[in-house]
C-alpha positions as CSV (number, residue, x, y, z in Angstrom):
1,X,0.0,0.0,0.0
2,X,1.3,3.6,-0.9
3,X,2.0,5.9,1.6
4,X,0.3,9.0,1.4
5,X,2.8,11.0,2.7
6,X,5.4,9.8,0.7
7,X,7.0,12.7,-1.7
8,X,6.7,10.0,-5.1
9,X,2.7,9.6,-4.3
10,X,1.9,13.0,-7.1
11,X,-2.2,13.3,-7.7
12,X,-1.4,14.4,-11.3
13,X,-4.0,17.3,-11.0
14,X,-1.7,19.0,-8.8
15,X,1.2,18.9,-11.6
16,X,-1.7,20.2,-13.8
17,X,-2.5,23.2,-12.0
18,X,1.5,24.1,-12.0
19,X,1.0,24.0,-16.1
20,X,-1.9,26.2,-15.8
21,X,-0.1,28.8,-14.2
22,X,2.4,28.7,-16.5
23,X,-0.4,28.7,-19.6
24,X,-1.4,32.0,-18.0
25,X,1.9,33.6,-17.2
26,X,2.8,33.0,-20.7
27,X,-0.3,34.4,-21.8
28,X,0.4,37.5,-20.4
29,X,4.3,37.7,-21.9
30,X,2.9,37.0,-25.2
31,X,0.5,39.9,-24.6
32,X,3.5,41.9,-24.2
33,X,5.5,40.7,-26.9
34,X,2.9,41.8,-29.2
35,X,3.1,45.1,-27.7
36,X,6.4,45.7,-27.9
37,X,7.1,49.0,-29.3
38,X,10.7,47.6,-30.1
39,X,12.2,44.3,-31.8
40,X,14.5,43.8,-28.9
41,X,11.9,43.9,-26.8
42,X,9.9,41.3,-28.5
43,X,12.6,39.5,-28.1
44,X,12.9,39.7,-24.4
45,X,9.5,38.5,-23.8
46,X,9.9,35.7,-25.7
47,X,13.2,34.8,-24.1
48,X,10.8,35.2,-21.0
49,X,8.1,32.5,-22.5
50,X,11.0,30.0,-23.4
51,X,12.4,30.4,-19.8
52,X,9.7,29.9,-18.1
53,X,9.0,27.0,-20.1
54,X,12.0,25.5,-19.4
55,X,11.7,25.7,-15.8
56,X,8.6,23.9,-15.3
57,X,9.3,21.1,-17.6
58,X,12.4,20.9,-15.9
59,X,9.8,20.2,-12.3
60,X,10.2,16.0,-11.4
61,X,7.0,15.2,-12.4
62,X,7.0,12.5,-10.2
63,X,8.0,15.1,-6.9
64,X,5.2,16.6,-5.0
65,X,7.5,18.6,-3.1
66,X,8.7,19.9,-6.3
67,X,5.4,21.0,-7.9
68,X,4.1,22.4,-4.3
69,X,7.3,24.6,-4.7
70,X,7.2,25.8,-8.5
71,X,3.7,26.2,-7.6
72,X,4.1,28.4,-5.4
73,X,6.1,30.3,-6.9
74,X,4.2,30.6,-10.1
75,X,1.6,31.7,-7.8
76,X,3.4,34.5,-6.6
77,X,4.8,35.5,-10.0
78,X,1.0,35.3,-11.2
79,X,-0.1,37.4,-8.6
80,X,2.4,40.3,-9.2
81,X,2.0,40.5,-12.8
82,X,1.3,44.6,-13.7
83,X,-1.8,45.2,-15.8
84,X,0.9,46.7,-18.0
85,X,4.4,45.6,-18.9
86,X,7.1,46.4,-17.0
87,X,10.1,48.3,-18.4
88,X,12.7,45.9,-19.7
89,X,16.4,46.8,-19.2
90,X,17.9,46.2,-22.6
């Protein structure tokens, strides 16, 4: 019998929401790319989008500690996003 305390024993919905924060992060740096008043900062925001990207598929899938703490996190970045985007130091 699995322990239900044990770090390998993921409900796969949790790992789910962590992609949906990421789905809406994204969402709003893609926003932003496409207002971009210049090419480099296009660029930046997709550099943003592949990042972020990279960092949750990076997440061990199989970790629940893991995904609580990118979770978190994505949470937080969520949660502080500005209506509109932030100056970008190029």
């Amino acid at each position: 019998m699995a322990d239900l305390n044990d770090d390998r024993n993921v409900n796969p919905m949790i790992y789910d929401a962590m992609c949906e924060l990421e789905t809406r992060i994204s969402g709003q740096y893609v926003a932003w790319k496409r207002e971009a008043k210049t090419e480099e900062e296009a660029e930046y925001w997709q550099r943003e989008i592949l990042r972020l990207s990279q960092e949750v598929q990076a997440v061990d899938i199989d970790s629940q500690s893991a995904i609580d703490a990118k979770r978190a996190e994505l949470r937080e970045l969520f949660a502080s996003l500005p209506d509109e985007a932030p100056e970008v130091g190029l």
